[in-house]
C-alpha positions, 0 to 999 in steps of 0.5 A: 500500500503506498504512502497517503499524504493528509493534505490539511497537514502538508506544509509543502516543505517538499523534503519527502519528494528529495528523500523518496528512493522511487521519485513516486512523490510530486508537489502539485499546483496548490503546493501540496505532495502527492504520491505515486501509488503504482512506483511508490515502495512502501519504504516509509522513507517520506514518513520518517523525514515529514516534519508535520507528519502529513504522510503515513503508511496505512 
């Protein structure tokens, strides 16, 4: 299951889409992530680095 991104959370820091091994994470026009669910590993590497704790691995 890929990482979910609470978007009320996300501050658009942008540091999960430099940490992701797989590039699954983008920002999108509002500034916000938004993960790639078919290349996203499962990895939690977004997870560990989010400074608001905006991702989570369900």
């Amino acid at each position: 299951m890929a990482a979910k991104v609470d978007v009320d959370l996300c501050a658009g820091c942008g540091d999960c889409v430099s940490e992701c091994p797989t590039e699954a994470i983008e920002m999108n026009d509002e500034g916000k992530a938004v993960v790639n669910d078919e290349t996203c590993a499962d990895c939690g590497a977004c997870v560990d680095v989010c400074p608001t704790g905006a991702l989570s691995l369900d």
